[in-house]
C-alpha positions in Angstrom: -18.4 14.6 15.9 -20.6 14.4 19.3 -20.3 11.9 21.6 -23.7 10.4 22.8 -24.9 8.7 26.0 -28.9 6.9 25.6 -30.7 5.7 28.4 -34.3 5.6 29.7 -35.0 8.7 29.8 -33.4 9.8 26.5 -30.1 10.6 24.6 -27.3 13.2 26.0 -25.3 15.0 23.4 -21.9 15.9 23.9 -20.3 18.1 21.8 -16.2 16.7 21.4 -15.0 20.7 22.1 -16.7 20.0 25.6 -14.9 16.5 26.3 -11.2 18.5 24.9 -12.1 21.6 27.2 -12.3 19.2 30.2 -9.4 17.3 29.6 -7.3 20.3 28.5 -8.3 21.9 32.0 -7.1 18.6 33.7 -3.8 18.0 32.0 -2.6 21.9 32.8 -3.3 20.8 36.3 -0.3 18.5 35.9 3.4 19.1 37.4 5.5 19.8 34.7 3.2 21.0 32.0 3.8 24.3 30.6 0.9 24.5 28.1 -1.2 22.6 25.3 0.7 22.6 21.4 -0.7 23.2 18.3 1.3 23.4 14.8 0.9 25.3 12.5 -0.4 23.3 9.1 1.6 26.4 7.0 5.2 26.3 8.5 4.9 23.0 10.4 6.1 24.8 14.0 4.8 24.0 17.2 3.0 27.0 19.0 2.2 27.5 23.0 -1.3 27.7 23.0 -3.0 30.3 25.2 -5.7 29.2 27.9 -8.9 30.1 26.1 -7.9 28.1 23.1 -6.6 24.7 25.5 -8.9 22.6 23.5 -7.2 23.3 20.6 -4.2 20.9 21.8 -6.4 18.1 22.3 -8.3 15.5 19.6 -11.0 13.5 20.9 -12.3 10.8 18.9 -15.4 8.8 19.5 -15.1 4.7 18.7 -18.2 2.5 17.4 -18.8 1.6 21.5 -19.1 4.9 22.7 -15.5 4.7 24.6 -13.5 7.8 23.9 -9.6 7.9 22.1 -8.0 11.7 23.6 -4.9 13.0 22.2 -3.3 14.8 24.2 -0.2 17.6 22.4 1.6 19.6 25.6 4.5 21.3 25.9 6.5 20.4 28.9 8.9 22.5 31.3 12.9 21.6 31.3 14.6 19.0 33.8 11.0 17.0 34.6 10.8 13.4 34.0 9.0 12.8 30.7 8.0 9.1 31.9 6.7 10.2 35.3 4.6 13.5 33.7 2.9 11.5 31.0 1.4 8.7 33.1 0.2 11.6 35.9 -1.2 13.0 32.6 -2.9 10.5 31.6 -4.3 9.3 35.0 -5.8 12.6 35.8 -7.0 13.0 31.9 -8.8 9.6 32.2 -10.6 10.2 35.8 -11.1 13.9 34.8 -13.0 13.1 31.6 -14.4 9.8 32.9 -16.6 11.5 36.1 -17.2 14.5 34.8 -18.7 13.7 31.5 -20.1 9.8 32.3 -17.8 8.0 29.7 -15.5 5.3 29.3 -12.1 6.4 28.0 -10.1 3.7 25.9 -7.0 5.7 25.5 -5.1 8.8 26.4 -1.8 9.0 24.3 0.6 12.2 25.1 2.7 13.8 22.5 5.2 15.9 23.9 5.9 18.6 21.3 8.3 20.8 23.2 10.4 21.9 26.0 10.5 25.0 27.2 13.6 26.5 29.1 12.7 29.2 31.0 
């Protein structure tokens, strides 16, 4: 689905990759975030996803009103605060997405699919 701003002079398309590339970008900017998650439909695991496929972590969902629902699926490094890393997440998700693509964002919820030890 495409997201779509109207105004005098016309409509802007969005394409919904574009919006999960830019918040993708934003939340590995984040302390404490190792990478973006994605499982596998087959076996059900979680997989570290590499930085050309970022997007792939992330669902963005367009509501009736134009504001924006982002999912957010990271994979987080050991001994951070969980708490502390998701609203930082979010915060920068929401501004990131917000001024660099001109909409309203309802909702960024983070699911924290793994730890990594290293």
């Amino acid at each position: 689905m495409q997201s779509k701003i109207k105004n005098e002079l016309g409509t802007i398309t969005i394409g919904n990759e574009v919006i999960a590339r830019i918040a993708g970008l934003s939340a590995m900017e984040c302390y404490g975030v190792v990478g973006m998650a994605a499982k596998s439909i087959r076996d059900g695991l979680v997989h570290l996803l590499k930085i050309e496929s970022l997007s792939k972590g992330v669902r963005v969902e367009t509501l009736e009103n134009g504001d924006l629902l982002i999912d957010l699926r990271i994979i987080v490094e050991y001994g951070t605060n969980l708490a502390a890393i998701a609203d930082t997440l979010q915060s920068n998700v929401r501004y990131a997405v917000e001024t660099g693509v001109g909409m309203r964002v309802r909702e960024v919820n983070i699911y924290i699919e793994g730890v990594r030890t290293e």
